[in-house]
Structure formats: C-alpha cells, structure tokens
N, C-alpha and C positions, 0 to 999 in steps of 0.2 A: 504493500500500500504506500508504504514513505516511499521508497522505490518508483513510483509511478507518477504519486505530484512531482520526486524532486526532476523527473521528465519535462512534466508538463511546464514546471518554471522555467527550464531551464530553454526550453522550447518558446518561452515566451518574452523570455531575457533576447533571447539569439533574433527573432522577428522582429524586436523592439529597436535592436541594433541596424537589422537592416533595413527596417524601414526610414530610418535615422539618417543611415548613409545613400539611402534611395533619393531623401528629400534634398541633403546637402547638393543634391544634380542640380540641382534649381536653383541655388544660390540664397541669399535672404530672401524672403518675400516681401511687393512692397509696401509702402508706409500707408497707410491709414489716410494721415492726412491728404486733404485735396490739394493739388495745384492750383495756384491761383499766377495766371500769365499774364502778364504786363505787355502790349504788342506796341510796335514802334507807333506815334503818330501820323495818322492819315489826312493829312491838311490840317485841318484844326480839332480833330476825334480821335482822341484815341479808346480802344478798345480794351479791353482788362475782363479774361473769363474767370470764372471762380470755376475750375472744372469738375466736379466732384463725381459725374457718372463717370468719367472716362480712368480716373482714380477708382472709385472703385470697381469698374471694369476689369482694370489689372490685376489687382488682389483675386477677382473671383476664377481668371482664366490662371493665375499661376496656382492657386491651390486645387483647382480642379487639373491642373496636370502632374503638381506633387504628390496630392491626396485623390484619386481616382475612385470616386462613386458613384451611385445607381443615378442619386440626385444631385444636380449643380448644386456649386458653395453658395451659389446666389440665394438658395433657399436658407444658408446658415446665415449669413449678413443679413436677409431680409429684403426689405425695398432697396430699388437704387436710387441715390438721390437725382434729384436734376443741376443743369448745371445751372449760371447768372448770369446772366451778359452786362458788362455795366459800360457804357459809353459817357466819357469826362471831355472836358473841355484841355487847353492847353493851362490852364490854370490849378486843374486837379478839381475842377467844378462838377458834381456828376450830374450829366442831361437826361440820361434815360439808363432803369434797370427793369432787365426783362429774366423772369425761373425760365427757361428752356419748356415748352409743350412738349406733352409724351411723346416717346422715338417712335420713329417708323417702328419697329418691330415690338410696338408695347404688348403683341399678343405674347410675346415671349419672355418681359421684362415689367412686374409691377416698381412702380415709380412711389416713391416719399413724398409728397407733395408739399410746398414749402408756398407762404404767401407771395401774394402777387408785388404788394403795396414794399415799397424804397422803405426797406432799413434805416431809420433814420442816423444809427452810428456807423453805418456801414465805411462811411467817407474815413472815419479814424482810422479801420482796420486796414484801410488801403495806403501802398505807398505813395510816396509823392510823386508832385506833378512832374512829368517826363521820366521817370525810372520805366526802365524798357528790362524783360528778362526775359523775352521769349522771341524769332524773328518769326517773319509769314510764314519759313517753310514748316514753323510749326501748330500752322492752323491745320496740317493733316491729323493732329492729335484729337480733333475735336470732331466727332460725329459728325453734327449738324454740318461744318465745314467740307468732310466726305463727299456726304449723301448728297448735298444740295451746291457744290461747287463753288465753294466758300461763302457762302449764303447762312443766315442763323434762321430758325424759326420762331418766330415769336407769338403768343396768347395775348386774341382780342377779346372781346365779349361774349360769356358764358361757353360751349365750347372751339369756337372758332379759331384755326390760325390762318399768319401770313408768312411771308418770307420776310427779311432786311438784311440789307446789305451792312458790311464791316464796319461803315459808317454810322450804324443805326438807321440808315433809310430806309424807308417801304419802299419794297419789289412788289411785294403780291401784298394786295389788301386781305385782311385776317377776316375773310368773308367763308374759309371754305372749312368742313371736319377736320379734314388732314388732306396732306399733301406729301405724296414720295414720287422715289424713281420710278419711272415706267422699266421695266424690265427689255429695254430694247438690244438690240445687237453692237457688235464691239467696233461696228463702222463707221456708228452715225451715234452726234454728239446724244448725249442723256434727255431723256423729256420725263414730265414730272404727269402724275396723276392726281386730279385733286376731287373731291368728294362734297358732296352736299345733301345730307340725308342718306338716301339709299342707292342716291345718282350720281354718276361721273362724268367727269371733262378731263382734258388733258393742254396742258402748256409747252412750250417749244423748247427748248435750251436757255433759251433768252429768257423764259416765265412769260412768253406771250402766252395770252390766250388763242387755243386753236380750234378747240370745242368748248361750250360751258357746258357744267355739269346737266347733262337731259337725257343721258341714256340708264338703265338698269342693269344689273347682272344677271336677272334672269326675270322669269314674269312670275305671275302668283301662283299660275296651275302647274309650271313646268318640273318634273321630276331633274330634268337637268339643270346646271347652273354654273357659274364660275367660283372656280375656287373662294375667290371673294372680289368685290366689286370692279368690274372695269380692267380686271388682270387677266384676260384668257384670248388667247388670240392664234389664228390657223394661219403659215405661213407669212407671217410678218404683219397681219391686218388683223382687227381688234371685233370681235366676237360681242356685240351688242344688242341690248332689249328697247322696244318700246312700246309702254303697254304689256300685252301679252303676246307682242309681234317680236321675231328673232331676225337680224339682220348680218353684213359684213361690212363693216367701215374700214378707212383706211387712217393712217393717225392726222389724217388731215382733215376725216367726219366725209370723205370722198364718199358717198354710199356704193358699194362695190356687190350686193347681190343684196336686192331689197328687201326689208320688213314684213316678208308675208310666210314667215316659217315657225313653227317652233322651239329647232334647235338647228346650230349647223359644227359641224366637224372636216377633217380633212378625211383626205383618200390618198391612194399611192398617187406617185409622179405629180402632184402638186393638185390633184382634184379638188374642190370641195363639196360635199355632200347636206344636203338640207334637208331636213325631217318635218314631216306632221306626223302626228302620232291619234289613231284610233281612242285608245286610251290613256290615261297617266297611271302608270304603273308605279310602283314603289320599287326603292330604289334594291329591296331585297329579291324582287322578282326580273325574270327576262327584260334586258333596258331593249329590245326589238320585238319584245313581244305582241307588242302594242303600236306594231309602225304600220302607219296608212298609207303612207308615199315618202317619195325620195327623190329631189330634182339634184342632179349633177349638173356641176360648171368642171372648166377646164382651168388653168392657171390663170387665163384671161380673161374668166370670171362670163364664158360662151357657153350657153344652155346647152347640154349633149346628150342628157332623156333627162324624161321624167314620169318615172317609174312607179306606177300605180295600180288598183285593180286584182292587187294580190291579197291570201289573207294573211299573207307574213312575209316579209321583206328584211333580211336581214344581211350586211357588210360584210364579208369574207375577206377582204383584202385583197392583191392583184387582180384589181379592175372587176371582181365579181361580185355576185349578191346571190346568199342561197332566196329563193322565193315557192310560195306554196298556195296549193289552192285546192278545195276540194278536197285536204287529203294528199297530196300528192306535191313531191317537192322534186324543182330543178334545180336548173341555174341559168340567171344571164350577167351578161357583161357591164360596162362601164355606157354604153350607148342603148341598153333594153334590150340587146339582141340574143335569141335561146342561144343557148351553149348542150346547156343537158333538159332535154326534152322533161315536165313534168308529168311523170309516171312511176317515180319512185316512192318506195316509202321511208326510205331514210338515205341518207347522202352524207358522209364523213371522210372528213381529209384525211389521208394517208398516207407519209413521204414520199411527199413529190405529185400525185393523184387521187381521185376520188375513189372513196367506197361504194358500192351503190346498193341499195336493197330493193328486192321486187319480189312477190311473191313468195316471200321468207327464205329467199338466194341471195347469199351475194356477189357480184361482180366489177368490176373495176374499167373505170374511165378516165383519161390522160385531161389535164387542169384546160385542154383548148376544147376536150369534150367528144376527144375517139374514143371508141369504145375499144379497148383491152382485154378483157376476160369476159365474155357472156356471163349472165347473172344463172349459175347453178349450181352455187359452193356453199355450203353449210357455213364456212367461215373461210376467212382470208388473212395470210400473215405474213409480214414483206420484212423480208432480214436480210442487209444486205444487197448483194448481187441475186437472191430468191426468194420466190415468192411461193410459200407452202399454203395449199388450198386442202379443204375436208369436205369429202361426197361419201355420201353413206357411209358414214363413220371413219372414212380411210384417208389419208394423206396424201399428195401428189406435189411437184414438185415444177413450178414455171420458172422461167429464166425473168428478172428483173430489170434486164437488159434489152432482152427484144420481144418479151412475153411469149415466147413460144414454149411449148411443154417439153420439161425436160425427164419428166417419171407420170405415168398416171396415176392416180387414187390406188396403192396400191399398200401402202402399209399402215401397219396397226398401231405400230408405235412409233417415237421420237423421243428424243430425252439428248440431254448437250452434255459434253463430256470431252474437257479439255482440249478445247478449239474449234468444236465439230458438233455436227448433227448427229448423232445414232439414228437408221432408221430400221425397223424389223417387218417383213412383209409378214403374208400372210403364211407362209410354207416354214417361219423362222428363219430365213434369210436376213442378214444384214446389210444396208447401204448407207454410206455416209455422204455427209456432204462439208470439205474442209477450209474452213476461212483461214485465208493467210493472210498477212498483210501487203502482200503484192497479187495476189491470185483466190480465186475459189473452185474448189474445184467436186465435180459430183464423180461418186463411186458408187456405181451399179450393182446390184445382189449376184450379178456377175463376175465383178470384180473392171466391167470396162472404166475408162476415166474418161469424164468429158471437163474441159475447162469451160467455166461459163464465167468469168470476167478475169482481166489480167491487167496490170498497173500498167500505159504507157511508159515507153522509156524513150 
C-alpha cells in the first residue's frame, strides 16, 4: 500500500516537473496590464489607445498554448475588456473618448462593458502633451486598425456604430448594427458589410456606400439560409433575399438572376442553380425532397432549362439531376435532356457509373447513360479492375474495363485472402482472381490466366 502512493507521488512530482519545463517553452507570460500607446501627432490630433483587448488577447492565446485545454483561458479571465480611443489636442487637451463597440467576432468573445461618458480624471492618468511611445506601424496591434484598414469603430446611439478615422473623424455615420469585412478574394481591395436590423448593405474600400442595407438573409418560410446575414455568396456574387423572393446580386447590387426563386446555389463548371420548393421541409428531413423546379444559368448568368414537372428533382453533380415521377427514377442533364430513360426503380452511383434497378435486377449504366450490364443481377460489386455480379445465388465475374464477361455465374463462394479473391465453383473447384499493384489478373478452375488490367508503362 505505502508502496503504491509513494508511486503515485512520485509520478506526480515527475508530471509537475514536466509540465514546468513544458511551460518555460513559452517564456514569461505576458503582463496583465494594458498598453496604453501614445501615436505620433497627426496635424493637430493626436491619438493615444488604452489597448486593453489586445492585452488581454495575448495572455489568453499564450496560456492556451502553454496550458492546453478543452476550454479557452478566455473563459478563466472572463470578459474581454474593450479598448478607448482618446483623441487630444497638441496641448494635451482631450476632444473626444470613444470604449471600442463589440469586435467583429463578438459571437466568439463576450466583452466587459465599461461606460461611455469621458473619465473625468482620465486627463491625469495620461502623459503629457507630445510624448509619443508607439509609431503607425504599430497600429497593426490594434484590431479595429486590422479589420477596418486603420479605421476605429466607434458607439452612436443605443446600439448603433460608425467608423472614424485616426483623427477622430466620421467615415461612416454610426447609423448601422455592425459593420465588418466582407469576406472577398485576395485580389481586390476589402469591402465592408454593414447591417441594419435583419438587413444588409455593403461599402466599397473607400466606406462608400454601394448598396444600403434592403436585402435579407433568407425569407420567413425558407428552410435554407445564410450562414448569417448578407455572408453567402456562389462564385464571387452575393446570394440575397427580398421578401420571400431569393435573388443573385453582384457587390455592386448588379441584379444578376432575378428575385423570383427561393433558394439559389452553384453547380459544377461555374453553373448556378435556383430552387422552388413544393414544400418547406425541415432541415432534418431530405433538403430535395420537396423541390418543384430548378432553372439553370450558365456563368453568364444565360437561362439553359428549367426543369420542372417532376415529383423529385434532385443535384447529383456533373451536370446531372436524378428526377422521378410516377414511381420511377432517371436522369437528365445540365440542359433537361434524358440521359437514363425513367423506368427504374432505384439508381445509385457507383465508381465511376450508375447502378440501376428494374424489376428487382440490377444492372449498370456508364455517367453519359450507355447501358453496361443488362438489369438481371441479384447484386453488383465493382473492385477494382472487376466487377462481381450474383444470379441465382452464384457469382460471375465482368471485366471493369471493357465490361465484357470474364466467368459466368458460376461459383458458390468468395472470400479475400491475402491479395486475392478465392472463388469455389460449384464441383469445389477453385478460381482466383489477383490484385497486384501493377496488374490483375483472373485464374480459371482450370488453372488458365487471363490478364484483365495492367499499369501502362
């Protein structure tokens, strides 16, 4: 028993030590206190942050890289504070003090909230007039500075913000909820989203206005929706509601396939595809099971069908749509046109081709819609360079390659057995069939060999 704790101590001595010397990787962790920057004078404004998120920013990413747990150290500090932006005259006069409005990503960070209204000691705690301890280039330290291209955000009335610039000037009037980066591509400068209610608009790089906030993220009835407002977009163009009409804008409010849809998505090679739906399904049930039609555009946003009159219409990808009716399920293409005639009763993809069912057979058809194997196989199974079919309880043996038969229905068993097929006819005969990695090759209950694929060299 003493035996056993002086284990467990000593076991707990040794973990203590190494977690010890895990953490010293890290170095000190740092201070507590906030920085508060001093930036050189801009004409006659100088700027002075009290930076306190980004301060404690750093504490919570270094102890979540020293001390690794389920839950961020954000939750052991608590809120983050926000920062202050205090703009002074050349005198050390202070003109305007603005707390920082919640960050763009407050769904991820709750905030300390600290009053609005100017400190009236605050002037004491600040240095004097022109002491400088920070230059421009480290307005990269500072979020708002990031996110908004050296721009702060500032809190108007009740929950409204704006933007201003370094000077304290209004850019954007604190008319909108919130305001972030538009998620766009690494080619073209940043554009901002801003919000009013449940509505969006979007600003230029400059903080023009290029849309006002009028469109929605989704309508009241619709099972689909944007992630959250004004952020979901097919091929570089923004995915917008109005009403309960679904459209495609472009970030210029260009309207690019008009308001009369309920949802729209892409397709391969740059398609877009647009839905009404029979039903509103829950989002736990078939999201196609409820589709009434589907108009296709092309990149150029040129009508190419519009696919209707089915009782099920659903996307497969490469330019197809399984659809049904009656009972009975094909396929057609990117333009409406049949591929696989509806007369089947099930149809399942299968590397590289279709499964098809008909009469409780199945048989196999090539993705442009030749037909392959007649439908009169109990089952189908593609490994490889072959394809093993079941008729009347027996096994048989088609090439994967050029579907020609390579064994009829002829044996009882199969079973894999390091590298290979076993197969046992009906006499107790044995045939195999051997995957190599440059060749496969079939071995008759005869013992003949047929190669049915081989690596090019």
């Amino acid at each position: 028993m003493n035996q056993n704790l002086l284990l467990i101590l000593l076991l707990n001595l040794f973990n203590a030590s190494a977690f010890s010397q895990f953490e010293s990787l890290f170095g000190e962790p740092p201070k507590d206190e906030h920085d508060t920057l001093y930036f050189p004078i801009n004409g006659d404004v100088q700027l002075v942050v009290i930076n306190r998120y980004d301060t404690w920013r750093r504490v919570v990413d270094f102890h979540d890289a020293a001390q690794p747990r389920a839950l961020s150290y954000a939750q052991v500090l608590g809120p983050a504070p926000q920062n202050t932006y205090i703009f002074r005259n050349e005198k050390g006069e202070i003109l305007k003090v603005y707390n920082s409005p919640t960050p763009y990503y407050s769904s991820k960070v709750k905030l300390a909230n600290l009053p609005n209204s100017m400190d009236a000691n605050l002037a004491e705690t600040l240095k004097g007039a022109g002491y400088t301890n920070a230059s421009m280039m480290s307005l990269n330290s500072i979020e708002d500075c990031r996110l908004y291209n050296n721009h702060l955000l500032f809190p108007g009335d009740s929950t409204f913000v704006g933007l201003m610039d370094l000077r304290g000037e209004e850019v954007v009037p604190a008319i909108y909820n919130s305001i972030y980066p538009y998620d766009g591509r690494d080619d073209i400068p940043n554009k901002y989203l801003v919000t009013l209610g449940d509505k969006f608009g979007m600003l230029d790089s400059n903080f023009n206005v290029l849309f006002a906030p009028v469109y929605t993220g989704k309508s009241s009835k619709s099972r689909e929706g944007l992630r959250y407002v004004g952020h979901d977009w097919v091929y570089d163009h923004i995915i917008a509601f109005k009403g309960e009409n679904c459209g495609l804008i472009s970030e210029e409010e260009e309207v690019l396939i008009p308001f009369e849809y309920e949802y729209i998505t892409s397709g391969h090679d740059s398609m877009y595809l647009a839905y009404d739906f029979n039903e509103i399904l829950p989002r736990t049930k078939n999201f196609w099971g409820g589709m009434q039609s589907c108009t296709v555009y092309d990149k150029d946003f040129k009508l190419l069908a519009d696919i209707q009159g089915y009782d099920r219409i659903e996307y497969k990808g490469v330019k197809q749509f399984l659809v049904s009716k009656n009972g009975k399920l094909g396929k057609i293409n990117h333009l409406g046109e049949i591929i696989i005639p509806l007369e089947y009763d099930d149809i399942a993809y299968e590397k590289g081709n279709y499964m098809v069912k008909k009469d409780g057979l199945w048989g196999l058809i090539s993705l442009e819609g030749d037909r392959l194997l007649a439908c009169e196989f109990e089952g189908i199974n593609i490994y490889g360079a072959t394809i093993y079919v079941m008729k009347n309880n027996l096994t048989g043996i088609y090439s994967a390659i050029n579907y020609q038969m390579v064994a009829g229905p002829q044996f009882k068993e199969k079973y894999w057995e390091k590298g290979e097929y076993i197969l046992k006819d009906t006499v107790e005969r044995y045939a195999s069939v051997q995957y190599k990695p440059d060749k496969c090759i079939y071995i008759s209950p005869d013992g003949e060999q047929q190669l049915l694929w081989e690596e090019e060299k």
